[in-house]
mmCIF file of the C-alpha atoms, coordinates in Angstrom:
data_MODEL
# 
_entry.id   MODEL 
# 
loop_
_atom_site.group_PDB 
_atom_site.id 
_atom_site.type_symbol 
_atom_site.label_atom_id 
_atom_site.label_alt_id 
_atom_site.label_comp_id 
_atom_site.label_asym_id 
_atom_site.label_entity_id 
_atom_site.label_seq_id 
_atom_site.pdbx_PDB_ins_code 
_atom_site.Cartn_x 
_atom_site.Cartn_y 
_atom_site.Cartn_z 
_atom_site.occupancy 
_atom_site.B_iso_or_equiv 
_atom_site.pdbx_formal_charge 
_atom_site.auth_seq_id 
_atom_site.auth_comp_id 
_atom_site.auth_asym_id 
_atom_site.auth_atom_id 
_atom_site.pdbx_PDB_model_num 
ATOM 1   C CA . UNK A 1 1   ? -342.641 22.315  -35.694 1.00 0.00 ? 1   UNK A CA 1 
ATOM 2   C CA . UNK A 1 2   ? -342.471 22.081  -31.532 1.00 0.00 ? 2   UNK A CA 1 
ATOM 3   C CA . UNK A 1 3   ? -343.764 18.586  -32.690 1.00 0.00 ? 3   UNK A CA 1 
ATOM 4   C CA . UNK A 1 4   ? -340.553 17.493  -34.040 1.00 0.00 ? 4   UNK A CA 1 
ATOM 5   C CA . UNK A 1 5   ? -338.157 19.075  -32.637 1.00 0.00 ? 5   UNK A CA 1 
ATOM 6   C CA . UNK A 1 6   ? -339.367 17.202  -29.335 1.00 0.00 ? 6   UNK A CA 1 
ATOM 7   C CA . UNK A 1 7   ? -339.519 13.825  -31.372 1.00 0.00 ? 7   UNK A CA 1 
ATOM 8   C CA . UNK A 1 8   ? -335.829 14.842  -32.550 1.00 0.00 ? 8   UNK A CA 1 
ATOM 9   C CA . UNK A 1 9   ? -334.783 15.235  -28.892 1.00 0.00 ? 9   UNK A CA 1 
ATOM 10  C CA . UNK A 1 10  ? -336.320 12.417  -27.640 1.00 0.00 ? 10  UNK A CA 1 
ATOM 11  C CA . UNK A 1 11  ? -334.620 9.858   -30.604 1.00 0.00 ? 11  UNK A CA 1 
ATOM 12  C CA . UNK A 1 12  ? -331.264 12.161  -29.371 1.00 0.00 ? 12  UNK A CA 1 
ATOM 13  C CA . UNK A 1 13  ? -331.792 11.038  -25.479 1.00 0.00 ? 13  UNK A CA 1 
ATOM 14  C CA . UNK A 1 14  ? -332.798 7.757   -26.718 1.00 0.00 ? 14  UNK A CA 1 
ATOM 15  C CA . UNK A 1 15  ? -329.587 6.776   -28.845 1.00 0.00 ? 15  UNK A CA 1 
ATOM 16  C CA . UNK A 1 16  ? -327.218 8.678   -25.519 1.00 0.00 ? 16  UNK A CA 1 
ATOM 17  C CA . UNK A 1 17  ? -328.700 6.750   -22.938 1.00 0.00 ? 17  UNK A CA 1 
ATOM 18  C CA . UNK A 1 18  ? -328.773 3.313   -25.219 1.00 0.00 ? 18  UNK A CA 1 
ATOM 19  C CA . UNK A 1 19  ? -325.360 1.671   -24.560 1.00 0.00 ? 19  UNK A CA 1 
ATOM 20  C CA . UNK A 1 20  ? -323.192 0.751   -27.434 1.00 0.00 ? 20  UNK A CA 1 
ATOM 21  C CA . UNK A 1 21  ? -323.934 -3.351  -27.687 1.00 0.00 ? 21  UNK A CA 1 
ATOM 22  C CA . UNK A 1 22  ? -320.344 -4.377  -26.536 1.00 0.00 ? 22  UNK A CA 1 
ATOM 23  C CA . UNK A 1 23  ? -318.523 -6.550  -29.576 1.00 0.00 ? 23  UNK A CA 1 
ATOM 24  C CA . UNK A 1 24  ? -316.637 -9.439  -28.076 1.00 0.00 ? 24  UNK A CA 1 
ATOM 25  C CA . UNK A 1 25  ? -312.521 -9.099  -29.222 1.00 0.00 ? 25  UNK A CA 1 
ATOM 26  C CA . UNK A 1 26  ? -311.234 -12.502 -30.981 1.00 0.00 ? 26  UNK A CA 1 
ATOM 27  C CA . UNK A 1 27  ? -308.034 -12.928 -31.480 1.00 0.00 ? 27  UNK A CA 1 
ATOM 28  C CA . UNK A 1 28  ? -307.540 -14.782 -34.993 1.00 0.00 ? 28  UNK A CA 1 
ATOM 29  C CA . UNK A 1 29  ? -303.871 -16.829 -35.985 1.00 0.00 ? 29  UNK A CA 1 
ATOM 30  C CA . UNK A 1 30  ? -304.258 -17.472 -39.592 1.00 0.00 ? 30  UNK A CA 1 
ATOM 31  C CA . UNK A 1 31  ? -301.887 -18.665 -42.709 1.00 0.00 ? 31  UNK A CA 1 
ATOM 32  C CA . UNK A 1 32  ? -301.196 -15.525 -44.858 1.00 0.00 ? 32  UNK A CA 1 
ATOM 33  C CA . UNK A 1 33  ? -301.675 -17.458 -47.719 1.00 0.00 ? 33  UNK A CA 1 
ATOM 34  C CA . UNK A 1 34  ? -305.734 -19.155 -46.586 1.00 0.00 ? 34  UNK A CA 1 
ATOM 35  C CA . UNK A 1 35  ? -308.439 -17.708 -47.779 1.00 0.00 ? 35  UNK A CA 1 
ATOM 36  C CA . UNK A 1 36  ? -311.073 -19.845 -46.230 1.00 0.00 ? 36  UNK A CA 1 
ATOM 37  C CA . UNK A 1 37  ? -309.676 -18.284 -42.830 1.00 0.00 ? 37  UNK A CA 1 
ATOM 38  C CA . UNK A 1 38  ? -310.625 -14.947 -44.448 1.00 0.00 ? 38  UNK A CA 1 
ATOM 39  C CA . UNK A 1 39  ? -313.736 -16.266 -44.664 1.00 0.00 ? 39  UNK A CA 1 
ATOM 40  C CA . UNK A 1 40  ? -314.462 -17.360 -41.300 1.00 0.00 ? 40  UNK A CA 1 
ATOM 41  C CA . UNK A 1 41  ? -313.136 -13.473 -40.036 1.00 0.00 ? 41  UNK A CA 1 
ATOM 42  C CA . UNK A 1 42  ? -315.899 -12.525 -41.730 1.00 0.00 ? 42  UNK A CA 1 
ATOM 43  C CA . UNK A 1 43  ? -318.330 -15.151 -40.226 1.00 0.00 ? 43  UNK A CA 1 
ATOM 44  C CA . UNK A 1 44  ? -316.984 -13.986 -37.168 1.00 0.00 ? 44  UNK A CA 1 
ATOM 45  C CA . UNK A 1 45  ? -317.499 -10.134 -37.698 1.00 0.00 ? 45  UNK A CA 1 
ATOM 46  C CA . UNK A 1 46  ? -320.988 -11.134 -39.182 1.00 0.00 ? 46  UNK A CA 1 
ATOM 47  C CA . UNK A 1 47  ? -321.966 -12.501 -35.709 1.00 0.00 ? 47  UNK A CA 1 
ATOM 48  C CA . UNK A 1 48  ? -321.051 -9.307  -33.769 1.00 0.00 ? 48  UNK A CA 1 
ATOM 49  C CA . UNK A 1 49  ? -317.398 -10.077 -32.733 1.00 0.00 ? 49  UNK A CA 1 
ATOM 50  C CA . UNK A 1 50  ? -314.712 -7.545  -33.342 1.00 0.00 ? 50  UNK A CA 1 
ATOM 51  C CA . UNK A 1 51  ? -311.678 -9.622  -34.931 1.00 0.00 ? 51  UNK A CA 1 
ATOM 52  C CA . UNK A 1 52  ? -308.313 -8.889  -34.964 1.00 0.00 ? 52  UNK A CA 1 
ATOM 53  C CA . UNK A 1 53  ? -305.969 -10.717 -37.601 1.00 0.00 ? 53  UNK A CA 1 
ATOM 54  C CA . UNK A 1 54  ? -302.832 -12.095 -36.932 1.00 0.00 ? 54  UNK A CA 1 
ATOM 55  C CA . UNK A 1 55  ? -300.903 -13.590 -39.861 1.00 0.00 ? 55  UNK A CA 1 
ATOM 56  C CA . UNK A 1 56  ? -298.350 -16.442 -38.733 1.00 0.00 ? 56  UNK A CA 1 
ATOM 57  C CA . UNK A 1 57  ? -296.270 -19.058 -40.214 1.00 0.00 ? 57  UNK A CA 1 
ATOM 58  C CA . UNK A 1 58  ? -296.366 -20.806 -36.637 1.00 0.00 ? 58  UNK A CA 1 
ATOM 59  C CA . UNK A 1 59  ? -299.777 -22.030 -36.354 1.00 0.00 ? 59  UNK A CA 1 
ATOM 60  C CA . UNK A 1 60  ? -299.273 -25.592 -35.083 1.00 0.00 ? 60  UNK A CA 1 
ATOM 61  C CA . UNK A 1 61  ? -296.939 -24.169 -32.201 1.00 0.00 ? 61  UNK A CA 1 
ATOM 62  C CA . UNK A 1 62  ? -299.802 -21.869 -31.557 1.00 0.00 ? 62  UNK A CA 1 
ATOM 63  C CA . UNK A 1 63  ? -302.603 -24.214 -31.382 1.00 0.00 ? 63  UNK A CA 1 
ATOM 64  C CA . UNK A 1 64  ? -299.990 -27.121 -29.497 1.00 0.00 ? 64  UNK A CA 1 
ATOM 65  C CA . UNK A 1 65  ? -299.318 -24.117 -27.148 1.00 0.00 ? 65  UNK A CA 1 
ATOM 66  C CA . UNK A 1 66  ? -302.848 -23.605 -26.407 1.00 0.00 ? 66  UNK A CA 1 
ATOM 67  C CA . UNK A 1 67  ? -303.208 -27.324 -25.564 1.00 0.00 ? 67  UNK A CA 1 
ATOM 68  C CA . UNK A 1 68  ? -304.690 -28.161 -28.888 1.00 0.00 ? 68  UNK A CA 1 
ATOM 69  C CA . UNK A 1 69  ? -303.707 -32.136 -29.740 1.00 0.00 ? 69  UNK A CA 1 
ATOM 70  C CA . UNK A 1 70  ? -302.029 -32.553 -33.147 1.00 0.00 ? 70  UNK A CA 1 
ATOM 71  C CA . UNK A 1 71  ? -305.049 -34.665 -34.025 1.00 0.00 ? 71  UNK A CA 1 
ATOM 72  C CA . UNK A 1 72  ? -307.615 -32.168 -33.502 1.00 0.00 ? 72  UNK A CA 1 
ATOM 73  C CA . UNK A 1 73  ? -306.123 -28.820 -34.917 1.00 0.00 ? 73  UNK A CA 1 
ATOM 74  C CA . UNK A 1 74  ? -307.828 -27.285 -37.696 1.00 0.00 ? 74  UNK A CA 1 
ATOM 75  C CA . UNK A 1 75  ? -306.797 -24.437 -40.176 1.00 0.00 ? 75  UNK A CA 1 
ATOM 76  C CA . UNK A 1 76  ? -306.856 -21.391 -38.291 1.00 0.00 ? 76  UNK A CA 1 
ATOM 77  C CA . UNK A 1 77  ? -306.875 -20.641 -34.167 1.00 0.00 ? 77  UNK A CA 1 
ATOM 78  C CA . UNK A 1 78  ? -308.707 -17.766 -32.320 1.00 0.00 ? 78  UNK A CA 1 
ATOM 79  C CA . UNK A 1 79  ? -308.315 -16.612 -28.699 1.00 0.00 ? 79  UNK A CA 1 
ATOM 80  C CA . UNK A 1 80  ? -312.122 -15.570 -26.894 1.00 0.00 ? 80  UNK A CA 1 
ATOM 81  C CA . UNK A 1 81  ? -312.767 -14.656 -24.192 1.00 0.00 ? 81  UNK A CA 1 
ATOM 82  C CA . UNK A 1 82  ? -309.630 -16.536 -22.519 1.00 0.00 ? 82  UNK A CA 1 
ATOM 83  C CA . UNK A 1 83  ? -310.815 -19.844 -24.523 1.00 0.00 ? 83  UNK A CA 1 
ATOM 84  C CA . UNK A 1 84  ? -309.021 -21.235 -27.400 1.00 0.00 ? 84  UNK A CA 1 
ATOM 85  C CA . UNK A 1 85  ? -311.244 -22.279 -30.380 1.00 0.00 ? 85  UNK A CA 1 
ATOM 86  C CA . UNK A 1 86  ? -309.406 -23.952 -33.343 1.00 0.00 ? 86  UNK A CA 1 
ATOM 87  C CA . UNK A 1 87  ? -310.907 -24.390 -36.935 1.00 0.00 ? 87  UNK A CA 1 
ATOM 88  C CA . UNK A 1 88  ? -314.021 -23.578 -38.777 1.00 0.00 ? 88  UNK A CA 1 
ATOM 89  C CA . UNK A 1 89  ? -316.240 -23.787 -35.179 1.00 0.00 ? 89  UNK A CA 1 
ATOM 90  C CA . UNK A 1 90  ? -320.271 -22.832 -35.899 1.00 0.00 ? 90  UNK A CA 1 
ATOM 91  C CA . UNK A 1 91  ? -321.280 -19.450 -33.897 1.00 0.00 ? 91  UNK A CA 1 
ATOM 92  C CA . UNK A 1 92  ? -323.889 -21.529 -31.959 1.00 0.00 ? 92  UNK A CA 1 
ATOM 93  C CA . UNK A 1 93  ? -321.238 -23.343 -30.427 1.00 0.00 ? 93  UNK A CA 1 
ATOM 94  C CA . UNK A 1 94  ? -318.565 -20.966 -29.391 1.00 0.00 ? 94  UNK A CA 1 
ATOM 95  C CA . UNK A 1 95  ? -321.688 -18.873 -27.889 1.00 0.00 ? 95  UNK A CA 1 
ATOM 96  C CA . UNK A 1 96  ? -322.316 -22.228 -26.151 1.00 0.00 ? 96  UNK A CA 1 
ATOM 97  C CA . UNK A 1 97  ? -319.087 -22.114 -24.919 1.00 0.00 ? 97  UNK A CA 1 
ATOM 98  C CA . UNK A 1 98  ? -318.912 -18.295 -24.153 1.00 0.00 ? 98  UNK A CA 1 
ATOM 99  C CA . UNK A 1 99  ? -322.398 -18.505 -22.188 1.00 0.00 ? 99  UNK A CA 1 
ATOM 100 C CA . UNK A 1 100 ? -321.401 -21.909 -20.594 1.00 0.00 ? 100 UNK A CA 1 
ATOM 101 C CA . UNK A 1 101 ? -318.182 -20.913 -19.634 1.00 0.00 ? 101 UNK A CA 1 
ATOM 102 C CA . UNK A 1 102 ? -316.740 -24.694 -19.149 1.00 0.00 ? 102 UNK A CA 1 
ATOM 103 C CA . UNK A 1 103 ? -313.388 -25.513 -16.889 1.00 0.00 ? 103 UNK A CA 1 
ATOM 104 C CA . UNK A 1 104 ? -311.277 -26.067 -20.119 1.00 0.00 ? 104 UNK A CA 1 
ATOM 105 C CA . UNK A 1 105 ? -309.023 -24.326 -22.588 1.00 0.00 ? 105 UNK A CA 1 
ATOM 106 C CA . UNK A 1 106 ? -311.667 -24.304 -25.391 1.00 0.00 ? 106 UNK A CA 1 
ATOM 107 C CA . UNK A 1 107 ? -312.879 -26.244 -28.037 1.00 0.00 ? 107 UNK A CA 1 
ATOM 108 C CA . UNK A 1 108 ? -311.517 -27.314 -32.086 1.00 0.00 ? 108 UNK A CA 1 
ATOM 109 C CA . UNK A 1 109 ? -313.067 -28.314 -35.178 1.00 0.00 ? 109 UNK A CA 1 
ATOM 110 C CA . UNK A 1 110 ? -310.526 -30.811 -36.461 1.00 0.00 ? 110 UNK A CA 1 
ATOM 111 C CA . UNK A 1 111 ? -309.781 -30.318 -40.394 1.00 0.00 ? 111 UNK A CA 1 
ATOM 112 C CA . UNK A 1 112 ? -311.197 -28.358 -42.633 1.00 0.00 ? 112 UNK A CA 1 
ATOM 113 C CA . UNK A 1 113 ? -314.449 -30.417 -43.104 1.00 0.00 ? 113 UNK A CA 1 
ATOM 114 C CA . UNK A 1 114 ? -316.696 -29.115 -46.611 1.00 0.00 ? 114 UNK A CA 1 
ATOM 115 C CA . UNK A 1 115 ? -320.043 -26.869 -45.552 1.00 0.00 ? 115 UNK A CA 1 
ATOM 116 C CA . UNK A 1 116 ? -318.554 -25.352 -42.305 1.00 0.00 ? 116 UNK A CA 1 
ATOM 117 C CA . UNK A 1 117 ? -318.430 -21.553 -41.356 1.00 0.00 ? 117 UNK A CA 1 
ATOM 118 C CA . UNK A 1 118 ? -316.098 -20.359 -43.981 1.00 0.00 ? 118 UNK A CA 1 
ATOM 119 C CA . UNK A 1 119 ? -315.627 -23.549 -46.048 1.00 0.00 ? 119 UNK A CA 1 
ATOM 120 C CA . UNK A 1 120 ? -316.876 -24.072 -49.802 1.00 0.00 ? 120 UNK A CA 1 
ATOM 121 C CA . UNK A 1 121 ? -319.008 -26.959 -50.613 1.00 0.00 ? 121 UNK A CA 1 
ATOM 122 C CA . UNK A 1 122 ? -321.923 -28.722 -49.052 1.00 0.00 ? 122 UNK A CA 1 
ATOM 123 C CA . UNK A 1 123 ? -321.998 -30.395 -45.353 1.00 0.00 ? 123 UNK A CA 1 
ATOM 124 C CA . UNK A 1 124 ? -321.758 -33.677 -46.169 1.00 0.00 ? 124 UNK A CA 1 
ATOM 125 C CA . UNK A 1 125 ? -321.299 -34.975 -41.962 1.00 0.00 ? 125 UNK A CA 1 
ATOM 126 C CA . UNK A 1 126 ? -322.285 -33.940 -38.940 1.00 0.00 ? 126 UNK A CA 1 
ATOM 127 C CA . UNK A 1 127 ? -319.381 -31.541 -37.226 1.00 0.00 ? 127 UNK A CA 1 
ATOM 128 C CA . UNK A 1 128 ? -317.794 -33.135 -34.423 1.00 0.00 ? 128 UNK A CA 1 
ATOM 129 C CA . UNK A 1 129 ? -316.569 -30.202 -32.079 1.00 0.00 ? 129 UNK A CA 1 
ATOM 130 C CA . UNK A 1 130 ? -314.349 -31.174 -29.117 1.00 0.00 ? 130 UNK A CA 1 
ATOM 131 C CA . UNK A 1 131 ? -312.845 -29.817 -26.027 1.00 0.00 ? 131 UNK A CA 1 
ATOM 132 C CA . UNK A 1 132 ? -309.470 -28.274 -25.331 1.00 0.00 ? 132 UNK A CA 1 
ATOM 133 C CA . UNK A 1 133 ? -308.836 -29.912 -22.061 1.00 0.00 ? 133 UNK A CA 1 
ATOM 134 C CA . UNK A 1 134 ? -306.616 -28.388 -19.379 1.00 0.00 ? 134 UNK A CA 1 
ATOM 135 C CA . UNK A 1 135 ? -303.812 -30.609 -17.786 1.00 0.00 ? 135 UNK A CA 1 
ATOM 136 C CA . UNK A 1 136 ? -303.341 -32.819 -20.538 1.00 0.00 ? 136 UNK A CA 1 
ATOM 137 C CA . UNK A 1 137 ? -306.372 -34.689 -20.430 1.00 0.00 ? 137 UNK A CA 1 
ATOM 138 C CA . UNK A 1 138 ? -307.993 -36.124 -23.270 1.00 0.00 ? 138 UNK A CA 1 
ATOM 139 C CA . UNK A 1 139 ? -310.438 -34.076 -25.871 1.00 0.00 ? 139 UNK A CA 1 
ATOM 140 C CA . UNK A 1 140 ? -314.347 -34.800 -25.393 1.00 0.00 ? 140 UNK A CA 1 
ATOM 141 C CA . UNK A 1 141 ? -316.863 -34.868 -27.753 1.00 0.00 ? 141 UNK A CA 1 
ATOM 142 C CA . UNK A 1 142 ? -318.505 -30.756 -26.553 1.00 0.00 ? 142 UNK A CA 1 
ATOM 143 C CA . UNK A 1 143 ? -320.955 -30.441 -29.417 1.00 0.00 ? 143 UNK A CA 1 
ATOM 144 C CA . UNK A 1 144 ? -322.109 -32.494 -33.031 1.00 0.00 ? 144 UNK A CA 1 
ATOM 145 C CA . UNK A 1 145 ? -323.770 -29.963 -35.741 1.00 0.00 ? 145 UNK A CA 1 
# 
């Protein structure tokens, strides 16, 4: 019995003195009517980040506002972090981003291309990921999958 309840006080000190593993906050601008944006909130949530759902009409002034080209926009945009990453974008790539913390306003996956994070169907391409340039510049190729 003194066994245990030591063991029970030690798991107790344990779990107080263990911080909480901190979620990163994303900020997600989605269509109220797209479900493959649902989809990637909960791609999102399944990699540890804490997602809060904003449902817009205005989603090309969002992304354009964020310095997102026409061109390169895909279905949904979420704010990270200060970055700006537009479309179906794999987790190992916005961490890239997050850890690498780059001198640009984010990244996009252009499109809604088949097989990505939230999309149906079966990756038929590789994923072309670009930067979100600052001062107008032109996108960059960031990252293939």
């Amino acid at each position: 019995m003194n066994r245990m309840i030591r063991l029970t006080s030690l798991a107790t000190l344990i779990a107080f003195a263990t911080p909480a593993l901190a979620q990163s906050q994303a900020t997600l601008y989605k269509s109220p009517e797209c479900g493959c944006c649902e989809s990637y909130v909960a791609y999102l949530r399944d990699n540890g980040f804490k997602v809060d759902v904003k449902e817009t009409d205005e989603l090309a002034a969002i992304s354009q506002k964020a310095g997102v080209p026409e061109d390169k926009q895909g279905c949904h945009t979420t704010f990270i972090d200060g970055y700006v990453i537009d479309g179906h974008v794999p987790i190992n790539v916005v961490r890239k981003l997050l850890k690498e913390k780059p001198p640009i306003a984010g990244i996009t996956l252009p499109g809604m291309p088949m097989g990505s994070p939230g999309m149906t169907g079966t990756k038929t391409e590789k994923f072309v990921i670009y930067t979100v340039p600052k001062d107008g510049k032109a996108p960059e190729v960031y990252a293939t999958e």
